[in-house]
VOBA-1610 file (N, C-alpha, C; in pm, whole numbers, padded with zeros to 5 digits, always signed):
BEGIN
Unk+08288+11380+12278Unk+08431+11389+12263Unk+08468+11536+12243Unk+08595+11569+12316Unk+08599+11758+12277Unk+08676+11752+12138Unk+08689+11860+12107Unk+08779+11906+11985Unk+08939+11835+11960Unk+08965+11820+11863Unk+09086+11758+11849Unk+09172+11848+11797Unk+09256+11938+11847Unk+09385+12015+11763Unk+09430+11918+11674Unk+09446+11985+11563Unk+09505+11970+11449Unk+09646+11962+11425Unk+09759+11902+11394Unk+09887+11947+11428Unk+09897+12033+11266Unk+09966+12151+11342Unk+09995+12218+11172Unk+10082+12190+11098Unk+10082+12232+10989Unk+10208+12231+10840Unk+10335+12206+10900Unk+10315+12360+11002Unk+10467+12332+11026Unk+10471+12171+11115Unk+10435+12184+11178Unk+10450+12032+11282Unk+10429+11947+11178Unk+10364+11921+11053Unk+10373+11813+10980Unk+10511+11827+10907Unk+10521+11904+10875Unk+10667+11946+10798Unk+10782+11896+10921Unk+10820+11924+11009Unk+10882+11927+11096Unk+10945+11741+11139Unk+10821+11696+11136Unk+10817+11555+11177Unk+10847+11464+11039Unk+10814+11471+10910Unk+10863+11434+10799Unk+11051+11451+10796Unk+11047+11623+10798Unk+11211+11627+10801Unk+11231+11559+10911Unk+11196+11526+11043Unk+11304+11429+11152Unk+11287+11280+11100Unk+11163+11215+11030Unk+11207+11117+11009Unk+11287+11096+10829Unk+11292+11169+10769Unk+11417+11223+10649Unk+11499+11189+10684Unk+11586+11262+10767Unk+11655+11245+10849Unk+11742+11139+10856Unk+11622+11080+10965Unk+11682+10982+11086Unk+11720+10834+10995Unk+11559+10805+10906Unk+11616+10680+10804Unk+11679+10722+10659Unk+11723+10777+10671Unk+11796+10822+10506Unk+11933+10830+10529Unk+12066+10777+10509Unk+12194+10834+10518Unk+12209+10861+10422Unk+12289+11019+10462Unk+12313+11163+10347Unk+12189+11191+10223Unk+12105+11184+10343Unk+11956+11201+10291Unk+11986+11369+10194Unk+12064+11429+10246Unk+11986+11616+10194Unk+11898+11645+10254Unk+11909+11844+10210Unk+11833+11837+10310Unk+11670+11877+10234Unk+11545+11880+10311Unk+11422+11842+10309Unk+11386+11953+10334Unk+11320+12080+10232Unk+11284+12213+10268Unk+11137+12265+10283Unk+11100+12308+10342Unk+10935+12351+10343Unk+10938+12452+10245Unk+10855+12457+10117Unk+10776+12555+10043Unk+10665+12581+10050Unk+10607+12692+10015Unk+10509+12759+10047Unk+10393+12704+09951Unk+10414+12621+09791Unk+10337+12580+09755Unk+10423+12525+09695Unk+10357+12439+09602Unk+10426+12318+09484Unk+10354+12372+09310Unk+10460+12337+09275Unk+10390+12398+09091Unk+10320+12335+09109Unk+10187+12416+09006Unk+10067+12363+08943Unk+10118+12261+08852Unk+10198+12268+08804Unk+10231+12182+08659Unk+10204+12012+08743Unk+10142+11909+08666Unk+10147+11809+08723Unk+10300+11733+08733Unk+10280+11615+08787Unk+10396+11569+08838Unk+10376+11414+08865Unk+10402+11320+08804Unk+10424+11168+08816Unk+10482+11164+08966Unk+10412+11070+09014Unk+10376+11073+09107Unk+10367+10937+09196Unk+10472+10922+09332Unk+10437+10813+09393Unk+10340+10817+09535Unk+10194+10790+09466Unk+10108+10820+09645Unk+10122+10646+09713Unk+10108+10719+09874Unk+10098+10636+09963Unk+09976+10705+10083Unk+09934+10607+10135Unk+09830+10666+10284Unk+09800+10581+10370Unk+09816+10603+10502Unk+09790+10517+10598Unk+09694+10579+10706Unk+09580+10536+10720Unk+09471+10547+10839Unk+09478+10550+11000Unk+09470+10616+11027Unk+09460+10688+11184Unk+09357+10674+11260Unk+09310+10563+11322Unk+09118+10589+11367Unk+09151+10524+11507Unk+09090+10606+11632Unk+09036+10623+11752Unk+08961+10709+11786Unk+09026+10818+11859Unk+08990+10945+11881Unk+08999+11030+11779Unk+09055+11019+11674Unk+09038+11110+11567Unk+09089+10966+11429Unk+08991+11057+11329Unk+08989+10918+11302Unk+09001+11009+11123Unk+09090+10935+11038Unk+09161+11026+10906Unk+09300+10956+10857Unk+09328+11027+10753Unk+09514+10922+10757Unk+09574+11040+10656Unk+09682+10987+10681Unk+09779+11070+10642Unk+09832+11011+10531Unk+09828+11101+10385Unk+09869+11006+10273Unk+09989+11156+10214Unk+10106+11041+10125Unk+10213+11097+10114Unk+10212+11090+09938Unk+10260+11189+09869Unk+10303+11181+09743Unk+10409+11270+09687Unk+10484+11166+09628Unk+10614+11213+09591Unk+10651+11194+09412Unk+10752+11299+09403Unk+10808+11225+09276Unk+10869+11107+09286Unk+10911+11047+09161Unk+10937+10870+09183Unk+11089+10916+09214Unk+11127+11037+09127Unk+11290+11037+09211Unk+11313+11029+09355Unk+11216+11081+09427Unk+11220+11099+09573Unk+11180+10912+09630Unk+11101+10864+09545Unk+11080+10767+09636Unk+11190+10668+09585Unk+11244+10644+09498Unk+11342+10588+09476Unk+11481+10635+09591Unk+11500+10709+09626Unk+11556+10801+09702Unk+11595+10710+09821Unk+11426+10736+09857Unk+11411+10663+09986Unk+11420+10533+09978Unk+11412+10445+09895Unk+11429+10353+09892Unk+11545+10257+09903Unk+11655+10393+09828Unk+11775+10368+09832Unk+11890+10362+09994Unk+11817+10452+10037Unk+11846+10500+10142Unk+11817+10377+10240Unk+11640+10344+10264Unk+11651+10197+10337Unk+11741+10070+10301Unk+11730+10045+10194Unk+11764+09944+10142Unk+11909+09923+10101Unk+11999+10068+10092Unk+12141+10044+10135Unk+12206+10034+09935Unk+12131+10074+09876Unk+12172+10043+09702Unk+12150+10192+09669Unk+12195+10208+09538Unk+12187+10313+09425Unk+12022+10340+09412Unk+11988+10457+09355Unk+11859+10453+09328Unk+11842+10371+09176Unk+11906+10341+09084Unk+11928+10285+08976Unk+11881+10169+09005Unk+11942+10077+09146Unk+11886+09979+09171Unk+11791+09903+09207Unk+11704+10036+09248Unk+11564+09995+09353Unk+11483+09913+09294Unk+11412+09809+09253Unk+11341+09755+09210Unk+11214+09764+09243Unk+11095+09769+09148Unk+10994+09824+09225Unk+10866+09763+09318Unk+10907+09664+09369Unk+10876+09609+09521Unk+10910+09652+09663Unk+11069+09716+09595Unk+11122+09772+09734Unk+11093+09886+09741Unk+11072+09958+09615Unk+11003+10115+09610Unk+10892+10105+09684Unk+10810+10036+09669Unk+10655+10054+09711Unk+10726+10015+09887Unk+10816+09897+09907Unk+10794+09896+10055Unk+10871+09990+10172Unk+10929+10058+10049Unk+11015+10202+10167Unk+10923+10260+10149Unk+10861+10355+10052Unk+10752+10417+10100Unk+10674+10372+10185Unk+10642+10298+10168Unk+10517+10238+10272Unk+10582+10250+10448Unk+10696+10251+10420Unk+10761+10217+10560Unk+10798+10355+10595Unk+10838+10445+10505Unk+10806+10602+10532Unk+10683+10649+10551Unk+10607+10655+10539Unk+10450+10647+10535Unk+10388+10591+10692Unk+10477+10516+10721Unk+10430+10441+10847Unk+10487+10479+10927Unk+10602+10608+10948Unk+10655+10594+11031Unk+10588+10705+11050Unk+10659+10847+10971Unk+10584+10953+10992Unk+10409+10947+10992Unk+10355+10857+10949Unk+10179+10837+11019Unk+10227+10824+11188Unk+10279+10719+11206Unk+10310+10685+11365Unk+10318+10806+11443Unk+10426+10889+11370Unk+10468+10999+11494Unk+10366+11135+11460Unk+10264+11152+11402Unk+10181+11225+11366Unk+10043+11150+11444Unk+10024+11067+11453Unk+09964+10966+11535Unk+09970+11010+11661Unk+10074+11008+11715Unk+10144+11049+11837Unk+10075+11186+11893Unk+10043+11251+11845Unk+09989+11364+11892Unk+09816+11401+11876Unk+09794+11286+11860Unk+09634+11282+11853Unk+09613+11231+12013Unk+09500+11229+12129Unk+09469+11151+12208Unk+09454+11000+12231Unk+09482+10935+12258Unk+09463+10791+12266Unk+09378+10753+12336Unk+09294+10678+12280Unk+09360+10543+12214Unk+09332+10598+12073Unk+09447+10589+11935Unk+09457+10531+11805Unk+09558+10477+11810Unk+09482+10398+11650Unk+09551+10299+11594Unk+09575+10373+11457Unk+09711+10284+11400Unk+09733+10283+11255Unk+09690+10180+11200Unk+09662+10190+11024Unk+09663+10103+10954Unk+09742+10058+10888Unk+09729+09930+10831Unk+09909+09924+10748Unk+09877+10027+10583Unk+10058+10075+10596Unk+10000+10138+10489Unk+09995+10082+10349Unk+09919+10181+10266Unk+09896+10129+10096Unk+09969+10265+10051Unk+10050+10185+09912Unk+10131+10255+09831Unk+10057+10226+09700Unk+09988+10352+09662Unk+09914+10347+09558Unk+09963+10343+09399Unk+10069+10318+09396Unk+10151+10332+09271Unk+10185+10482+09222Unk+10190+10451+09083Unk+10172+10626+09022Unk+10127+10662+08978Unk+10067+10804+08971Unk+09948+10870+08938Unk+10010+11039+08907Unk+09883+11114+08886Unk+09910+11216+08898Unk+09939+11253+09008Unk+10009+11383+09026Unk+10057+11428+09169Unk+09966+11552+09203Unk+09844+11619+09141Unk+09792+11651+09178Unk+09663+11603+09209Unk+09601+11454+09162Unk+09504+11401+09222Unk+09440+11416+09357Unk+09393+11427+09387Unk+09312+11486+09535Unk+09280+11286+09586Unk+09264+11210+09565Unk+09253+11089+09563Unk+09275+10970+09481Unk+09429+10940+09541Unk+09486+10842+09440Unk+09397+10684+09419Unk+09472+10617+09354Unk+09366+10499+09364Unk+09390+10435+09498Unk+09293+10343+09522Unk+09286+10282+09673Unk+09236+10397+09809Unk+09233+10477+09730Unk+09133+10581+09825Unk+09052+10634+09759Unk+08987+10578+09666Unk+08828+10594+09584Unk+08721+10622+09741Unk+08717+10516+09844Unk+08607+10488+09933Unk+08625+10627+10053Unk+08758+10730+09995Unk+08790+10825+10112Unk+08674+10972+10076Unk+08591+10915+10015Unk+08491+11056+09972Unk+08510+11154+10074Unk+08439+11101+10211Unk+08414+11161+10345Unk+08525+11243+10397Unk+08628+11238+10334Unk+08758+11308+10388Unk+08804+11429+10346Unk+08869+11537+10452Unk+08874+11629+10383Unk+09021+11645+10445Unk+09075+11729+10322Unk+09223+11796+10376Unk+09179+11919+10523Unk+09324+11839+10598Unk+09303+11946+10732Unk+09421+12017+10746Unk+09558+12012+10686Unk+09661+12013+10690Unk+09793+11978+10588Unk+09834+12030+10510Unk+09956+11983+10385Unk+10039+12116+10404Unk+10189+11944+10401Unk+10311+12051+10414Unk+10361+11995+10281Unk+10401+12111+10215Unk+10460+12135+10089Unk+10621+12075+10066Unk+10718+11998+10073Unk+10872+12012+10124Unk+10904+12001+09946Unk+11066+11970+09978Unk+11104+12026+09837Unk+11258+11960+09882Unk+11224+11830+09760Unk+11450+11763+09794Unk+11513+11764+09651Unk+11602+11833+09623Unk+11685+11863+09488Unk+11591+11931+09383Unk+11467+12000+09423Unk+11376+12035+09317Unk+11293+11936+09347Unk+11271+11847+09407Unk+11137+11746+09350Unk+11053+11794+09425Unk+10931+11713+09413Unk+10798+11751+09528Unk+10799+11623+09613Unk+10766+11659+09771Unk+10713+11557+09823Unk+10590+11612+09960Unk+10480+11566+09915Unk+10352+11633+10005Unk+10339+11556+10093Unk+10311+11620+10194Unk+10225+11547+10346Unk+10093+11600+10387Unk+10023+11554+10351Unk+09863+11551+10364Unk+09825+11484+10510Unk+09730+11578+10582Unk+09639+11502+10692Unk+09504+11524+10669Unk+09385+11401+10651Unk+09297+11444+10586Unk+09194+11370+10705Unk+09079+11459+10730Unk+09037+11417+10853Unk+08864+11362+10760Unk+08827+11214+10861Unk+08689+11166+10854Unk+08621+11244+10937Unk+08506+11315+10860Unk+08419+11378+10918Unk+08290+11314+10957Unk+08310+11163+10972Unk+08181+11092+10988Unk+08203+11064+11130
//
């Protein structure tokens, strides 16, 4: 198999803000920073698996304000209201989309997996729970973004097996 380009930060950044965007009404806007405080940060991870021709997944972690956010945003309510079933399933459905279109630029044939929303954790964990079994994986790619002050990371982490 030849080499697989990597899509970069910016292209991961890029594709997060279009789908921001596209499912969020009067989302705000979604900024690329150059890094995220050290200070930790409560934390909502999610990750969904990428395996054909390149084979890795793309896992997302946010503050809970942000995913409440989004949640609000799918689901058409206040963030006050989100209950946290629907939290976990907008993320997950953010998670799945931007995996999809990050997906998109790998060779085909891949597939996605459905995604897992790992609850909350620290936000600097390198492996939230439900990706204990991702030893083999390494970061290839993280875009830093930034909505009202919060953090929200996009990680592409490639299987080197």
């Amino acid at each position: 198999m030849s080499e697989v380009l990597i899509p970069s930060t910016k292209t991961i950044a890029d594709i997060t803000q279009e789908v921001w965007s596209s499912v969020l009404e009067d989302a705000g806007e979604l900024l690329l920073e150059a890094e995220i405080s050290a200070k930790p940060t409560i934390a909502v991870l999610a990750f969904i698996e990428i395996n054909g021709n390149w084979h890795g997944s793309v896992r997302i972690s946010s503050s809970v304000r942000i995913a409440k956010h989004i949640a609000a945003g799918m689901f058409g309510k206040s963030a006050s209201e989100v209950q946290d079933d629907e939290l976990s399933d907008a993320v997950g459905e953010f998670t799945n989309i931007v995996g999809g279109n990050i997906k998109a630029l790998f060779p085909a044939p891949c597939n996605l997996s459905l995604p897992g929303v790992a609850g909350i954790g620290s936000f600097k964990d390198d492996l939230p729970p439900g990706l204990e079994g991702k030893l083999e994986e390494s970061l290839v790619a993280e875009a830093h973004l930034i909505w009202q002050g919060e953090p929200l990371i996009v990680g592409l982490w490639e299987n080197k097996q």
